[in-house]
KOLFIDO-254355 format. One record per residue (C-alpha): x, y, z; residue in one letter. Coordinates in steps of 0.1 Angstrom, whole numbers, padded with zeros to 4 digits, always signed. Layout:
# residues N
XYZa;...
END
This chain:
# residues 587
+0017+0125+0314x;-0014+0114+0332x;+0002+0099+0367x;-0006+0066+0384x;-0030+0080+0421x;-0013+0056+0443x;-0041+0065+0470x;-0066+0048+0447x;-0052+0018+0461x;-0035+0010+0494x;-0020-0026+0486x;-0011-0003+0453x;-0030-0028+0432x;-0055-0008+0409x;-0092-0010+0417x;-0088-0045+0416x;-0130-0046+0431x;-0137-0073+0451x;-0111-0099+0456x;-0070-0095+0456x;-0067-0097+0421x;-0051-0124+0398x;-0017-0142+0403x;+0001-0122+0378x;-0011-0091+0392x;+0009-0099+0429x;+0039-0110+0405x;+0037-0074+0389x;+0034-0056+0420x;+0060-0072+0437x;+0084-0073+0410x;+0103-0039+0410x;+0091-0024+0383x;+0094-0058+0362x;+0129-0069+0375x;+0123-0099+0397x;+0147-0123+0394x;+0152-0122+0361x;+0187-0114+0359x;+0193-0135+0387x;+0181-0164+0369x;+0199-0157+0340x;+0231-0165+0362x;+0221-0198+0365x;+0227-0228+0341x;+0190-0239+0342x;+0173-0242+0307x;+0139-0220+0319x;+0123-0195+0341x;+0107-0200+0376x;+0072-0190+0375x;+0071-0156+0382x;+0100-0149+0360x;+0080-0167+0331x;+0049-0139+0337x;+0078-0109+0337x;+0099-0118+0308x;+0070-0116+0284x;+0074-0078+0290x;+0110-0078+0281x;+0095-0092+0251x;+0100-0132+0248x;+0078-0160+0256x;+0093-0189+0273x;+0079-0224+0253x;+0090-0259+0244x;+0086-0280+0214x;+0057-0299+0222x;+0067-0323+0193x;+0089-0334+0217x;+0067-0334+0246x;+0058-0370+0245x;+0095-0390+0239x;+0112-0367+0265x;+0085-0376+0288x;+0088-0412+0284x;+0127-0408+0286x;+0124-0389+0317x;+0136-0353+0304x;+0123-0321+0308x;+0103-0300+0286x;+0124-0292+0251x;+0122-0256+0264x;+0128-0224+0242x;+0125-0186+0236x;+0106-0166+0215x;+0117-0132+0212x;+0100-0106+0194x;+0108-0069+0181x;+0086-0042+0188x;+0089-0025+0153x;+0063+0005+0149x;+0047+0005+0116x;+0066-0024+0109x;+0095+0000+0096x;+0132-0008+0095x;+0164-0005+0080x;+0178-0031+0058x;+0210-0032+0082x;+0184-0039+0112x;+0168-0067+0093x;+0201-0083+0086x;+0206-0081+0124x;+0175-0103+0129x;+0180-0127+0101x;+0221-0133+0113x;+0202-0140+0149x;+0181-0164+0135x;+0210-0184+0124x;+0230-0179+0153x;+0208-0188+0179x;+0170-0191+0163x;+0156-0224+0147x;+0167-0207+0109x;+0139-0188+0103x;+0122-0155+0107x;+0089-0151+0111x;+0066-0118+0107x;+0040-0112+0126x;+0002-0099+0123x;+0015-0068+0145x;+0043-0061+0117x;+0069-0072+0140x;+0098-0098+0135x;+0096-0131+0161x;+0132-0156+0166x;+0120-0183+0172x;+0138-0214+0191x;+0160-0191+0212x;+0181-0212+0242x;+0179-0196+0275x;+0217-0183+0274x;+0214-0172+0245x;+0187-0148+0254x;+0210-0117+0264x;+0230-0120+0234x;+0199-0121+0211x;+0184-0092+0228x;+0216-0070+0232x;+0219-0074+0193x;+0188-0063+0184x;+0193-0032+0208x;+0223-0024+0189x;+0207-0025+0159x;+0181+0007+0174x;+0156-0022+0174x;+0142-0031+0210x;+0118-0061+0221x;+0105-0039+0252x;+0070-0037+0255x;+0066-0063+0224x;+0044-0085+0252x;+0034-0079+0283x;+0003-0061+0301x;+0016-0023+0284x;+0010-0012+0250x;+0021-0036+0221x;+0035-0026+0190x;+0018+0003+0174x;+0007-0008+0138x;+0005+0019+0107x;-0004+0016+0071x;+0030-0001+0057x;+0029+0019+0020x;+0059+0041+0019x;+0054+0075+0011x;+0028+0081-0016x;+0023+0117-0002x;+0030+0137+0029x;+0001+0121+0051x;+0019+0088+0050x;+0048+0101+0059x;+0029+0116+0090x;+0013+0086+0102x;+0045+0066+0100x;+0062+0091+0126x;+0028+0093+0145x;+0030+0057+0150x;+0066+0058+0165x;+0058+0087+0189x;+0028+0067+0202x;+0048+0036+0207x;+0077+0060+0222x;+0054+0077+0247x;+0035+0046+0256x;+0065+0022+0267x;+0074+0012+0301x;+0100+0036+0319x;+0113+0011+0344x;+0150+0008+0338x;+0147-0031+0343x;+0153-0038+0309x;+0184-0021+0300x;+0198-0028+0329x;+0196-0066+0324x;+0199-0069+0287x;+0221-0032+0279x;+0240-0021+0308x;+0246-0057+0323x;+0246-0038+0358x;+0218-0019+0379x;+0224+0019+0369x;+0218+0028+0407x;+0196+0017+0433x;+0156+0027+0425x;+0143+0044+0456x;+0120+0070+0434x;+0085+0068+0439x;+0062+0050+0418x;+0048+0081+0398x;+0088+0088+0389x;+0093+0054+0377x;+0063+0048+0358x;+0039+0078+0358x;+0015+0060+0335x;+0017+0032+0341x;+0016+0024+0381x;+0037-0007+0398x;+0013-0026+0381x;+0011-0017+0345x;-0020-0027+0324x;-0049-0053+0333x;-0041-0068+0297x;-0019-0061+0265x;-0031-0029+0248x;-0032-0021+0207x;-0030+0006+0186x;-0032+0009+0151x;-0033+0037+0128x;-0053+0034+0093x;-0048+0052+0063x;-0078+0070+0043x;-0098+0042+0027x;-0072+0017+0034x;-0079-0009+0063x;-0046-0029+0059x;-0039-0031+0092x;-0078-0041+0106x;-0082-0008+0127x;-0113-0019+0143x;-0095-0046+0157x;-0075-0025+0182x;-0080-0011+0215x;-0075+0024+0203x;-0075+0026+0167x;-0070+0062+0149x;-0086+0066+0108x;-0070+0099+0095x;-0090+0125+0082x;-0080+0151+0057x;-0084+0184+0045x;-0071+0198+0015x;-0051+0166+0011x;-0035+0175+0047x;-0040+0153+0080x;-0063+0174+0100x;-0070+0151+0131x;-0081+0119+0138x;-0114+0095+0142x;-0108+0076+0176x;-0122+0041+0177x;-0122+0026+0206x;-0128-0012+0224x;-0119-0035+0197x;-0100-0068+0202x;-0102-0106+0187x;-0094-0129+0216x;-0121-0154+0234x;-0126-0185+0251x;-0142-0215+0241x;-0175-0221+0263x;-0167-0188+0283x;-0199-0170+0273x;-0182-0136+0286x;-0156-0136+0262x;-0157-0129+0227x;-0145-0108+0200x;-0152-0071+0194x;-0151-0046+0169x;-0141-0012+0181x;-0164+0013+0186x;-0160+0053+0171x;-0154+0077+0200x;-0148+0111+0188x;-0127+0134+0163x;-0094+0150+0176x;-0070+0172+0159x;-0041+0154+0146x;-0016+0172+0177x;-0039+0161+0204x;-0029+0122+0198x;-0003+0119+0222x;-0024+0132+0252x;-0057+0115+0240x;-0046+0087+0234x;-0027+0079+0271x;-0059+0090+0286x;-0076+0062+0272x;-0051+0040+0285x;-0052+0056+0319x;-0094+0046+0319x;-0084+0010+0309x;-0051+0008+0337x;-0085+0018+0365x;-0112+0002+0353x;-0100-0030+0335x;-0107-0062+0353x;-0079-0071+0370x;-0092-0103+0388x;-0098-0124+0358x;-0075-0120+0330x;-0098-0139+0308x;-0121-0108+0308x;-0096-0079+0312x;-0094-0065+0278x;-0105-0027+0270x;-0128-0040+0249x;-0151-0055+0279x;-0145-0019+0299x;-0162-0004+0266x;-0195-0027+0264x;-0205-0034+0294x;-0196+0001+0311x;-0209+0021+0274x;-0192+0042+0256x;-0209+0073+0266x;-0197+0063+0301x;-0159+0058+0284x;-0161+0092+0267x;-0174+0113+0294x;-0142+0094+0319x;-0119+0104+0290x;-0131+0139+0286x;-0131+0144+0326x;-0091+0132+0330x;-0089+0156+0300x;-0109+0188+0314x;-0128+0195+0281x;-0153+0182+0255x;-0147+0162+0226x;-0158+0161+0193x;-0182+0138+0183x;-0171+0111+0155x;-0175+0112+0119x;-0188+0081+0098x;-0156+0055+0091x;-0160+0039+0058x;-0127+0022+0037x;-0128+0015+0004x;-0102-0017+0003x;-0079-0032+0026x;-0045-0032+0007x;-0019-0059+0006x;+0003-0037-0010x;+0024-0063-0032x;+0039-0061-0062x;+0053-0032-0077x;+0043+0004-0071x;+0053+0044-0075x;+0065+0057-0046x;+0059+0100-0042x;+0094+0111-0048x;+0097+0083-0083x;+0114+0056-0068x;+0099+0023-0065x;+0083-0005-0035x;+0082-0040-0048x;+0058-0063-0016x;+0067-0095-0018x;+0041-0124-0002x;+0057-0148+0023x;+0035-0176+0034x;+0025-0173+0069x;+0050-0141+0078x;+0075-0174+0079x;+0109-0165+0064x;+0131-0198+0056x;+0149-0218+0030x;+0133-0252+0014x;+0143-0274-0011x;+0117-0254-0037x;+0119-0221-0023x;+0152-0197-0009x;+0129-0173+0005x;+0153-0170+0038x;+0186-0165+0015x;+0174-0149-0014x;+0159-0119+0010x;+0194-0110+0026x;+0211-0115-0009x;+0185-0085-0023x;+0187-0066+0010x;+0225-0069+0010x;+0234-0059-0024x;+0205-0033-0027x;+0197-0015+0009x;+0165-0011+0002x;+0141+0003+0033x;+0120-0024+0049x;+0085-0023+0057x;+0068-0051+0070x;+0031-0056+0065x;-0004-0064+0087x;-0006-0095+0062x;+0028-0111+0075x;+0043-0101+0040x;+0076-0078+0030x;+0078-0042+0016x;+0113-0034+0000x;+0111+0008-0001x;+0131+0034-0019x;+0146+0013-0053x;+0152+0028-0082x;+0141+0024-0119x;+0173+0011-0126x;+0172-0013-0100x;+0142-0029-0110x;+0153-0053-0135x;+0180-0067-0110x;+0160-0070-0082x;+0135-0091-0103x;+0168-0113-0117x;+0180-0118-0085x;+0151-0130-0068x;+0143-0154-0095x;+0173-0169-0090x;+0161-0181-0054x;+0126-0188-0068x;+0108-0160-0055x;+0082-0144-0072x;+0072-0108-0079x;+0036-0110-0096x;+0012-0112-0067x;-0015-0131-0090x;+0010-0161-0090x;+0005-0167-0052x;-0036-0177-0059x;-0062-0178-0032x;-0031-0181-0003x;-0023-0144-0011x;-0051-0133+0013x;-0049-0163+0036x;-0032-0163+0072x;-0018-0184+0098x;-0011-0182+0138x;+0020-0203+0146x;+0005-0226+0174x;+0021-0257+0170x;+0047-0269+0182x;+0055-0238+0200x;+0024-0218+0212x;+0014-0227+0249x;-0019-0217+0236x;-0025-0236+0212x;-0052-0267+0211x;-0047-0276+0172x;-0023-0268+0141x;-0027-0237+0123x;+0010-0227+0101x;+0017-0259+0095x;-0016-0273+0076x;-0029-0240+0063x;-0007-0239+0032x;-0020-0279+0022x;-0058-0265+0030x;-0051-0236+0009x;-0036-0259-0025x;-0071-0278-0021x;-0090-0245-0020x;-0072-0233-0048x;-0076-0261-0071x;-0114-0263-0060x;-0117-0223-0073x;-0100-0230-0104x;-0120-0262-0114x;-0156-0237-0105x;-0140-0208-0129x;-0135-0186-0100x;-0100-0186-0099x;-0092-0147-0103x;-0117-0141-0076x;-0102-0127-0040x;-0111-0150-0009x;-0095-0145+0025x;-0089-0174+0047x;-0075-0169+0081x;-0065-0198+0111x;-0055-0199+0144x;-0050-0224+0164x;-0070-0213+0193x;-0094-0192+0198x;-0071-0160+0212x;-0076-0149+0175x;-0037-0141+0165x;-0044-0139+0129x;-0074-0122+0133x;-0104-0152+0122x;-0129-0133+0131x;-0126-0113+0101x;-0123-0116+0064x;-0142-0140+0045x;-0136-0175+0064x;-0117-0175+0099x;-0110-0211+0108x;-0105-0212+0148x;-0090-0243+0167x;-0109-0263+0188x;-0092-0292+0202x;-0069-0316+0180x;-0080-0317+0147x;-0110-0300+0153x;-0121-0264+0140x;-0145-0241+0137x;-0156-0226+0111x;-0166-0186+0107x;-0182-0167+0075x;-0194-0136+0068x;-0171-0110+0070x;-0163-0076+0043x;-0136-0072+0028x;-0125-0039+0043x;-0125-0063+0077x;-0153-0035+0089x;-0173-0065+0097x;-0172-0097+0121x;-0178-0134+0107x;-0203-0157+0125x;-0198-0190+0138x;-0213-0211+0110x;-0201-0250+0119x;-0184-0266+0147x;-0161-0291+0151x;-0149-0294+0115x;-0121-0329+0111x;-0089-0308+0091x;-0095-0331+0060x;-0128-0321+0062x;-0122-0282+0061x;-0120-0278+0021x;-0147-0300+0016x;-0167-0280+0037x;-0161-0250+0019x;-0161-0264-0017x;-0198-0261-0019x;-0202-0230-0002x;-0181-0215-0031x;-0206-0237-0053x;-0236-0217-0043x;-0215-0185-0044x;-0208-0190-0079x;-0244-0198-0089x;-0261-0171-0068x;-0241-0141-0060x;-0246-0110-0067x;-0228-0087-0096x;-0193-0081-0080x;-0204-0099-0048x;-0173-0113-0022x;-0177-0148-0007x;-0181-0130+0024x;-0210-0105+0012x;-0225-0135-0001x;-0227-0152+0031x;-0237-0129+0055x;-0264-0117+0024x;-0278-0155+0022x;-0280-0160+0056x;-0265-0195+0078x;-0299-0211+0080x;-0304-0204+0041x;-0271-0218+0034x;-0273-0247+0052x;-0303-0257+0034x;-0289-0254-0001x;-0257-0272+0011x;-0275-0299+0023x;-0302-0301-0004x;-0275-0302-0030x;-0257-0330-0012x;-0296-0347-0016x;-0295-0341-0051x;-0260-0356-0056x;-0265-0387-0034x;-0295-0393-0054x;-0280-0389-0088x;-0256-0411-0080x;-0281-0440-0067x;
END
């Protein structure tokens, strides 16, 4: 493992450049390995974290938030913040057993707001966790082999992987590749199981820093950190949307190394002209055993060099364009001590959402089910909470949860098929993909009421959008066409709207923006094409768009190839000489 070089740094800050770095980089450093107070506070019968405490427990993996629906009447009542926990599981390759999943969905009930909710990473958030409750939640989960360490935090994230269950030997491969990464990339302080496992400090840490964490330093990463792992022309989990993404190659239908892409992340600010979105960048070819090592020597580059003063700017993906990445490469290859390969050309085919039903390698079955927004719960039209555990109880299928915020039930039988179908009917849940319409490729951030983030609605109004969007295709004939949609409700980029065919991007309340353009293999960003769009507005802004697709696309053209083919200023001006030609007919 590539140690921390405490002598880089006196203060034991990493070349933090000119200045004393950012307030959550003095809480780092001077909380033990990322103890702090935490368990102290815990003690307490307060309902949230002092301020420090809220920066460190994001690394245990939670976010301390309040229902901002209630913001307003508490205030006038004289209350404080309606605050709650959200507590995620770092799940890599969104695998798990149906006894794990269970786990989570009997915590939801317990002490969550009801629901589960999938995430973009393929990880499983509880939302509307009470402060006490947060070391039974978490001591669950670890029971379960499930562990929210590392699921936030400045460290490595959950490591993402193709979700299809074995179709051959490769997938099988990546899968375990996946968890080795995520294994060999997590934090080695013993903070975490000593507050949430053990209960009591194993002994008293007096090792030095490179013993504690010999990656990572007493002040961990600049940023979070992502890596994803593709499959061969599958781009279901967008790897050019992670810091380190890997694109298998094969040879004689074996994995024979890897494509390294490098610098890619979706998060920006509004009006901060030095942030922005960035597709990753191809870096080299390794063989499929040097992973491991290359891989935490990129990490390494990005623990030195990463900006560390503003945290605005202090992704990877910055280090990579504005340093190069011939500079980036020749680093890597000098903490490595050799040369490396240069990359081949990336290309996908498809980015897979993997539902319905389909032939597993060894003759059993996976059946993906879509779940609107990754949010698990019961309504009066739709059991989608119950009629889950009742399938996962009586059949123990394996669980694999996908990039899209949707459900893969592994491993079932022939025999089972019928059944599982019956069952699920009974709680109105449907198996036929086509059924879903154009929300099948849509996606939704959770912003309000519980994102901190958040400057506008994203889950909660993307389903209505959606229903207009639909009936507007069906009524143009274009209703079996495939259109992405993807919101957030800020412009951190959560569910990934600068990709895919339209990303609509919070601005303020009520108020988005509107981004076109992408491919569908999400090997291509969308452009900003209108600001400040009113929500009722959104479909009607679109409708004609899909007007002009339909009259001038190409043979087999997306909405997205279409755009980015036209042109913004070209579609403009048909939009708006159409809307001429209307007003005037109707004079």
């Amino acid at each position: 493992m590539t140690t921390y070089d405490k002598d880089d740094n006196t203060t034991g800050l990493l070349h933090l450049g000119h200045g004393e770095g950012s307030k959550v980089e003095r809480i780092k450093l001077e909380s033990h390995y990322l103890a702090g107070q935490i368990a102290e506070e815990l003690a307490t019968d307060s309902t949230h974290f002092a301020e420090a405490e809220v920066q460190l427990v994001k690394f245990h993996g939670m976010y301390q938030q309040e229902n901002r629906d209630m913001r307003q009447a508490r205030k006038i009542a004289g209350s404080e913040k309606a605050y709650q926990f959200m507590v995620r599981s770092r799940i890599p390759g969104g695998v798990l057993t149906a006894e794990q999943y269970l786990v989570e969905d009997e915590l939801a009930d317990r002490y969550g707001n009801g629901s589960l909710r999938f995430t973009t990473r393929q990880g499983i958030q509880l939302h509307g966790i009470l402060k006490g409750d947060l070391h039974a939640t978490i001591n669950s989960i670890n029971k379960s082999l499930l562990s929210t360490l590392a699921a936030c935090g400045d460290v490595n994230r959950n490591v993402m992987a193709c979700p299809a269950p074995a179709a051959n030997r490769v997938h099988t491969q990546i899968s375990k590749i996946a968890h080795k990464i995520a294994m060999h990339l997590a934090p080695r302080s013993q903070a975490y199981h000593e507050i949430w496992i053990d209960g009591e400090k194993a002994q008293t840490v007096t090792s030095t820093q490179e013993e504690v964490e010999p990656m990572y330093g007493p002040t961990y990463l600049p940023r979070k950190f992502k890596v994803g792992i593709a499959f061969p022309d599958d781009n279901c989990i967008d790897v050019f949307t992670q810091d380190v993404g890997l694109v298998p190659y094969l040879v004689n239908d074996e994995l024979a190394g890897f494509t390294v892409l490098i610098g890619g992340g979706m998060g920006m600010t509004h009006g901060k002209v030095e942030t922005y979105p960035r597709l990753a960048t191809p870096l080299c070819d390794i063989p499929a055993d040097e992973v491991l090592k290359v891989v935490e020597t990129i990490v390494t580059v990005q623990r030195d060099y990463g900006d560390r003063q503003n945290r605005k700017h202090a992704r990877m993906k910055y280090v990579v364009e504005e340093r190069g990445v011939a500079w980036f490469k020749a680093e890597v290859e000098r903490r490595l001590g050799y040369t490396l390969l240069p990359p081949r050309e990336v290309s996908f085919a498809d980015a897979d959402d993997h539902l319905g039903w389909h032939k597993q390698a060894d003759d059993r079955w996976f059946l993906g089910l879509y779940i609107e927004n990754g949010r698990v719960k019961d309504t009066p039209t739709l059991q989608l909470k119950t009629g889950l555990r009742r399938v996962i109880e009586q059949f123990r299928p394996g669980i694999h949860l996908t990039a899209q915020q949707n459900i893969l039930l592994t491993d079932l039988t022939e025999e089972q098929r019928a059944p599982v179908e019956a069952l699920l009917s009974e709680y109105g849940i449907a198996t036929n993909p086509d059924a879903v319409g154009a929300s099948r490729f849509a996606m939704a951030c959770p912003a309000l009421p519980t994102c901190g983030l958040a400057v506008a609605e994203s889950e909660r109004i993307l389903p209505s959008i959606m229903r207009e969007i639909d009936e507007d295709l069906r009524e143009l004939g274009l209703a079996d066409e495939r259109i992405s949609v993807r919101m957030t409700g800020c412009p951190n980029g959560c569910a990934r709207p600068y990709l895919g065919d339209i990303g609509l991007v919070g601005r303020s309340k009520d108020l988005y923006n509107m981004y076109l353009g992408g491919d569908w293999s999400n090997t291509r960003m969308t452009a900003l094409y209108a600001t400040s769009i009113r929500t009722h507005e959104i479909a009607a802004t679109i409708r004609p768009l899909l007007e002009l697709w339909k009259a001038e696309r190409l043979r087999q053209e997306t909405f997205g190839d279409f755009c980015h083919r036209i042109g913004f200023e070209n579609l403009r001006a048909k939009v708006e000489s159409r809307a001429t030609i209307a007003a005037s007919s109707r004079s």
